[in-house]
C-alpha positions as CSV (number, residue, x, y, z in Angstrom):
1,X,95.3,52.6,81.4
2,X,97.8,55.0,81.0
3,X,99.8,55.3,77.7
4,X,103.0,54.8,77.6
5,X,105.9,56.4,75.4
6,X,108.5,54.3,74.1
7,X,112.1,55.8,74.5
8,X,113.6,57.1,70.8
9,X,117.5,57.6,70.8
10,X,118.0,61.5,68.9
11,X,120.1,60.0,66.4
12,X,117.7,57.4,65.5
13,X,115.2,60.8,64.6
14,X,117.8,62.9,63.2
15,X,118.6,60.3,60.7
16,X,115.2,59.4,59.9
17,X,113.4,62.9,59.5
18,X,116.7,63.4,57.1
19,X,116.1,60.2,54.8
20,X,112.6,61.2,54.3
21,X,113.1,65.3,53.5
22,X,115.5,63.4,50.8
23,X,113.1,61.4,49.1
24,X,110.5,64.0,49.1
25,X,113.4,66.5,47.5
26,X,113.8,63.3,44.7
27,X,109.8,63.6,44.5
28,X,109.8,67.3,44.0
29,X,112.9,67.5,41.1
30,X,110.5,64.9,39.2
31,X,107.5,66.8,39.6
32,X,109.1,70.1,38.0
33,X,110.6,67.8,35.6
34,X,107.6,66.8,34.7
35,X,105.8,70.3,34.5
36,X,108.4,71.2,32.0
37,X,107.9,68.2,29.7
38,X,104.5,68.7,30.2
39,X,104.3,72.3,29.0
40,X,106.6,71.7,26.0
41,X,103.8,69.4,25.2
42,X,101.2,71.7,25.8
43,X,102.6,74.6,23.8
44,X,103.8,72.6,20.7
45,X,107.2,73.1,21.2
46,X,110.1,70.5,19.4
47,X,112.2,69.2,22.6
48,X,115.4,70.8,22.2
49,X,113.2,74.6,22.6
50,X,111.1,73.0,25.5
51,X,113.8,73.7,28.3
52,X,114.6,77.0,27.1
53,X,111.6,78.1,28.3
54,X,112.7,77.8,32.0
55,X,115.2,80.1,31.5
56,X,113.5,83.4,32.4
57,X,112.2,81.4,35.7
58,X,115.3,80.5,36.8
59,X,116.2,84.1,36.9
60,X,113.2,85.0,38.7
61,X,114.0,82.2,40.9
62,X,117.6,83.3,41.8
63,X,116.0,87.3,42.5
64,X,114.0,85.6,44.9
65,X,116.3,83.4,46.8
66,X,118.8,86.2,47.3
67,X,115.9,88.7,48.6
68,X,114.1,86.4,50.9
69,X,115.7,87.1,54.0
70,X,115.5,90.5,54.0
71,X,111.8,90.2,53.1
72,X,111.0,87.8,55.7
73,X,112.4,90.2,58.3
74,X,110.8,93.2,56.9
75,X,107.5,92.1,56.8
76,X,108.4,90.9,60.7
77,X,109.2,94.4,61.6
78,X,112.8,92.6,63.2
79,X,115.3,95.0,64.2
80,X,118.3,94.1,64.7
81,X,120.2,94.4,68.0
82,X,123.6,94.4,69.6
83,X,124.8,92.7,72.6
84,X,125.1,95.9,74.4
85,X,121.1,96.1,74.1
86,X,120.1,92.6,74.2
87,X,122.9,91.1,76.8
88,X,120.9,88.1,77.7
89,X,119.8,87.0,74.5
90,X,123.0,87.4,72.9
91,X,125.0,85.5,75.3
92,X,122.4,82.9,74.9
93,X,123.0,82.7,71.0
94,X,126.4,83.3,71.3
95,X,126.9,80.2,73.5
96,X,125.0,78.0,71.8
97,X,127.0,78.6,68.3
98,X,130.2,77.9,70.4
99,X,128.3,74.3,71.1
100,X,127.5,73.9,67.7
101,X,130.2,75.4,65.6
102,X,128.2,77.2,63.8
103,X,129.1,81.3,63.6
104,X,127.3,84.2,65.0
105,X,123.7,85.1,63.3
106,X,122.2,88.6,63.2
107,X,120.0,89.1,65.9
108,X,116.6,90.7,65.5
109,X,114.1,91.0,68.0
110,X,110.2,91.4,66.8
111,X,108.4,94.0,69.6
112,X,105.4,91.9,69.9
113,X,103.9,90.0,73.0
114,X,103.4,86.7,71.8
115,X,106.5,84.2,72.0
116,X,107.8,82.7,69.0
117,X,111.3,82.7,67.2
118,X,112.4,81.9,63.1
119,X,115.5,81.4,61.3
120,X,116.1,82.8,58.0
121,X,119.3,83.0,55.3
122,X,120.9,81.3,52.9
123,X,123.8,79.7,54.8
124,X,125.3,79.6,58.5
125,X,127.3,82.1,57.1
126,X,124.4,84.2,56.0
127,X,121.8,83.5,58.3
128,X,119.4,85.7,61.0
129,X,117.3,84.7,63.9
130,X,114.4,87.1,65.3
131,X,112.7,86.4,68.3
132,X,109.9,88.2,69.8
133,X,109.9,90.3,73.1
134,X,107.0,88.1,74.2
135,X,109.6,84.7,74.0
136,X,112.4,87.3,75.8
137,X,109.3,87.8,78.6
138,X,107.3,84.2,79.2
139,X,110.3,81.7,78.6
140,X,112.9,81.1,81.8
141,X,116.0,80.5,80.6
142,X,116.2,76.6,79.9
143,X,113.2,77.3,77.7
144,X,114.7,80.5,75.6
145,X,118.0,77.9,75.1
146,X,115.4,75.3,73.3
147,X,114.2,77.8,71.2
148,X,117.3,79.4,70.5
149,X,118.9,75.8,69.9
150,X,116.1,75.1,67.3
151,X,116.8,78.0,65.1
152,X,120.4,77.4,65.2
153,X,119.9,73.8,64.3
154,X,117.7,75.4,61.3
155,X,120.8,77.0,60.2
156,X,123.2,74.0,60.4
157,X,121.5,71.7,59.5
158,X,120.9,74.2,56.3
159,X,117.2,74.4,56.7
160,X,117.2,77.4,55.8
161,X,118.2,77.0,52.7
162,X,116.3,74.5,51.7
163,X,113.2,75.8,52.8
164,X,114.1,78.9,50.7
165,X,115.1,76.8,47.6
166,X,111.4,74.5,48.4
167,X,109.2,78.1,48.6
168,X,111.2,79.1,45.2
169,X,110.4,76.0,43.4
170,X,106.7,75.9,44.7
171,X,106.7,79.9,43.4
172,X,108.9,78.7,39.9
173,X,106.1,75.7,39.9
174,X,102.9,78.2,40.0
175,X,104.3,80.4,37.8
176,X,105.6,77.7,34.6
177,X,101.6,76.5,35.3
178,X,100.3,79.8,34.8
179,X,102.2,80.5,32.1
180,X,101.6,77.6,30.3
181,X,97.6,77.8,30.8
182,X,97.2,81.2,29.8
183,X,99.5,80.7,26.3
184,X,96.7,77.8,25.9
185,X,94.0,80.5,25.7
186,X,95.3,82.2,23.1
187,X,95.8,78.7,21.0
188,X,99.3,78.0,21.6
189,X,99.9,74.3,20.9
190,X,96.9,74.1,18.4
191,X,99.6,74.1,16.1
192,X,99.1,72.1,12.5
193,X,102.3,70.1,13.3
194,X,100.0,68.7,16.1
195,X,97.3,68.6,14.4
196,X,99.3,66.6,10.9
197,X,101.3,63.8,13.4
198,X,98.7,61.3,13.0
199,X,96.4,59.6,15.2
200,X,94.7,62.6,16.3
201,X,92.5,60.8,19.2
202,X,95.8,59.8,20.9
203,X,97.3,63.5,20.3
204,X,94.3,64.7,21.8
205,X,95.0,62.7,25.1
206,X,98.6,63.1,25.8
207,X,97.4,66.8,24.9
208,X,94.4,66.6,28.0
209,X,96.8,64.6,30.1
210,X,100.0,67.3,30.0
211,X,97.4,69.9,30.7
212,X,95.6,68.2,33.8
213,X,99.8,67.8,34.5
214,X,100.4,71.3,34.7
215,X,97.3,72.3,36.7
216,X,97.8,69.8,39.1
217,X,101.5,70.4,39.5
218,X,101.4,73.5,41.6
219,X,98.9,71.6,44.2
220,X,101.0,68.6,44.6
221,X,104.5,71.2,44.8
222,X,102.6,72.9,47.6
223,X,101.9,69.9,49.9
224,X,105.3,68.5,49.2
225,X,106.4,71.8,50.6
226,X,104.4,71.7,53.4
227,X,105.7,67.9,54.1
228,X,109.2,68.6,53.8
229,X,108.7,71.6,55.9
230,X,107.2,69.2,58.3
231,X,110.0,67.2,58.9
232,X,112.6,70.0,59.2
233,X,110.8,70.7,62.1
234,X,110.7,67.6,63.8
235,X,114.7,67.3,62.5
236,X,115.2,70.6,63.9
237,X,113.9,69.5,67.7
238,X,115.7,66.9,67.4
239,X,118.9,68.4,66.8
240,X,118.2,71.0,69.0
241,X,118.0,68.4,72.2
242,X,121.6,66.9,71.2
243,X,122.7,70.4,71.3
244,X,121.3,71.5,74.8
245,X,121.2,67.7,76.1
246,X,118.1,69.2,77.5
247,X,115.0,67.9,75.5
248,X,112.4,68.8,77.9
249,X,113.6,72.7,77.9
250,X,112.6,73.0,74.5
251,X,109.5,70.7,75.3
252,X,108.2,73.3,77.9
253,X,108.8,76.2,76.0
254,X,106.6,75.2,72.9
255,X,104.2,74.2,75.4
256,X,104.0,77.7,76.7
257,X,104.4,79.3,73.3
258,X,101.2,76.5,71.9
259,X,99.1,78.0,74.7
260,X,100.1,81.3,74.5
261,X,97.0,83.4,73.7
262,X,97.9,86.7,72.2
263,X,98.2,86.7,68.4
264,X,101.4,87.6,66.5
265,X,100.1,90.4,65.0
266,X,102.8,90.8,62.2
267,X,102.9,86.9,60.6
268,X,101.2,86.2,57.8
269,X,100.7,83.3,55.6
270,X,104.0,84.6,53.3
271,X,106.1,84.5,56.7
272,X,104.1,81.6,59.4
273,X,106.0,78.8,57.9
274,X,109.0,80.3,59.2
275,X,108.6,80.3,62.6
276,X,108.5,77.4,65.3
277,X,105.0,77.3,65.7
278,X,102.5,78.3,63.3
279,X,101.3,82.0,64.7
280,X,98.5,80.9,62.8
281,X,94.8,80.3,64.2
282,X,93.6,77.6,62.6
283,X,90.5,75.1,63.5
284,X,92.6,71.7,64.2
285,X,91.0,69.0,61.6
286,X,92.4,66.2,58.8
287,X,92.8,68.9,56.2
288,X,94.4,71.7,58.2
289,X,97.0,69.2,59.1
290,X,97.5,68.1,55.5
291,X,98.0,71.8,54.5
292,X,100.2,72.8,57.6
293,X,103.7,73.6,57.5
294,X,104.4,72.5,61.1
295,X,103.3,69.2,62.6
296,X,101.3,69.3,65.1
297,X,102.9,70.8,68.7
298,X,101.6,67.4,71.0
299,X,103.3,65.2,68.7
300,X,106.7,67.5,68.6
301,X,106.2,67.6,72.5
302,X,106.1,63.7,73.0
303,X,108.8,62.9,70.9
304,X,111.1,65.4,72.9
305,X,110.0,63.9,76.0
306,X,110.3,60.3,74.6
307,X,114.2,61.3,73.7
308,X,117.1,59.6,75.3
C-alpha cells in the first residue's frame, strides 16, 4: 500500500523548527554556564575570580566571529562576481531580495562541477552567498530560485549569524575544557583551601563530577550544534517555499544536487556545515545522522512536497 503524506501548512513548520532552535539555544547558554562553574570548581578559584577567567575567551570569540566569513569563502576559493559577468545569477538574487526585503548579498561563485550553494555573514547587511558553477550548469531555472531562495532565507531569518555565534561557542566550549584540563595536570585546584573545607570525601566528588563536567561539555556543545544546525535547515526550506510559492523547485533541485556524483573538491569539515547539502561522503547509519549538520535530504524533500 502506498504511503501517503499528510499536507503541512509552511507556517505551521516555520514556527515550529523556530521554537525548537530556541530551546536548544536555552540548552546551550546552560551548558557553557555550567562549564564555567564547573572549572572555577576545578581550579580552586573563590566565585567572584571564577568568571574572569572567560574573559580572554570572549576575545578570542569576537576575533573569530568577525573573521568567519571571509575564512569560509577563502577556503571555498569564491570569487566574487558582478552582474556584468554573472547576468543570470544575479538577476536571480537580485529578484528574490526584492521578494524578500532583504538587501543585495556579495555574490561569489566557486569554479567547481558539483552543485551546491552557502550563505555566510553576520547580518543581511553583511552577508555573502557562493554558489558553484556546477549548481549555475545542472539546475533549470525554477531549481537555481530554490537554492538561491534557501540562502537568502539563511540570511533573514539570521541564520547566519547564529550558526556563527553556535560554531564560536562550540570553539569557546573546547577551548575553556582544554584549558581547564591541562591547569589540572600541573595541580591546579589541589589547593590546601580545598583540601582544609572539611569533608574531604564529598570535596573529592563535587571535585570528579566538575571534571567529568568539563570533559563532557565540549561533546554535548557539538551535537547541540549539529541539532540546531539541523533545524535551520529544515526552517530555511521552509521559508524558502513561502518565498518562491514554489516548494517543489527547491524539492527537485536538492534532488539533483543529493544525486549529483562529482565531489566538491574544496569543502571540508571546517566549511560542509555551511552549505545546503553536506558535500560530505558519508556511509548513511544512526550515528552519522546524530553527528550530521544537515538532516537527512529525503526527509527535507517530503516535507517540501508535503507543503501547502
Amino acid at each position: 500500500m502506498a504511503e501517503t503524506t499528510q499536507p503541512t501548512l509552511i507556517y505551521d513548520r516555520i514556527d515550529s523548527n523556530r521554537r525548537s532552535t530556541f530551546l536548544l539555544l536555552l540548552v546551550f547558554v546552560a551548558l557553557l554556564a555550567g562549564a564555567s562553574i564547573a572549572i572555577g570548581i576545578v581550579l580552586g578559584l573563590p566565585y567572584p575570580l571564577a568568571p574572569l577567567l572567560i574573559i580572554p575567551f570572549l576575545i578570542i570569540a569576537a576575533m573569530m566571529y568577525y573573521s568567519s566569513s571571509r575564512v569560509a569563502l577563502a577556503i571555498s576559493q569564491a570569487r566574487q562576481v558582478t552582474k556584468d559577468k554573472e547576468p543570470e545569477l544575479y538577476r536571480t538574487v537580485e529578484n528574490l531580495c526584492i521578494g524578500a526585503g532583504l538587501p543585495m548579498p556579495k555574490v561569489y561563485v566557486i569554479e567547481d562541477g558539483s552543485p551546491n550553494a552557502f550563505a555566510t555573514g553576520r547580518d543581511p547587511d553583511h552577508a555573502a552567498i557562493a554558489v558553484t558553477r556546477g549548481l549555475l550548469q545542472k539546475l533549470d531555472k525554477l531549481e537555481l530560485e530554490g537554492v538561491i531562495a534557501h540562502e537568502l532565507s539563511h540570511i533573514g531569518n539570521y541564520d547566519i549569524r547564529m550558526m556563527t555565534i553556535v560554531v564560536v561557542l562550540v570553539g569557546l566550549a573546547a577551548l575553556m575544557a582544554d584549558f581547564a584540563l591541562r591547569l589540572t595536570l600541573f595541580g591546579a585546584g589541589r589547593r590546601s583551601s580545598n583540601r582544609g573545607r572539611g569533608g574531604g570525601a564529598g570535596v573529592a566528588i563535587i571535585y570528579a563530577v566538575a571534571l567529568l563536567a568539563i570533559i563532557v561539555t565540549p561533546i554535548v556543545a557539538q551535537l547541540i550544534r549539529f541539532a540546531i544546525s539541523r533545524q535551520r535547515e529544515f526552517l530555511a526550506d521552509s521559508s524558502a517555499a513561502l518565498l518562491t510559492r514554489y516548494p517543489e523547485g527547491l524539492a527537485r533541485a536538492l534532488e539533483k544536487i543529493s544525486a549529483d556524483p562529482d565531489p566538491l573538491e574544496v569543502a571540508n569539515k571546517a566549511t560542509a556545515h555551511l552549505y545546503i547539502n553536506n558535500p560530505l561522503r558519508e556511509h548513511r547509519s544512526f550515528l552519522n545522522n546524530l553527528f550530521s549538520t544537515h538532516p537527512p535530504i529525503e526527509e527535507r524533500i517530503q516535507i517540501l512536497r508535503a507543503m501547502t
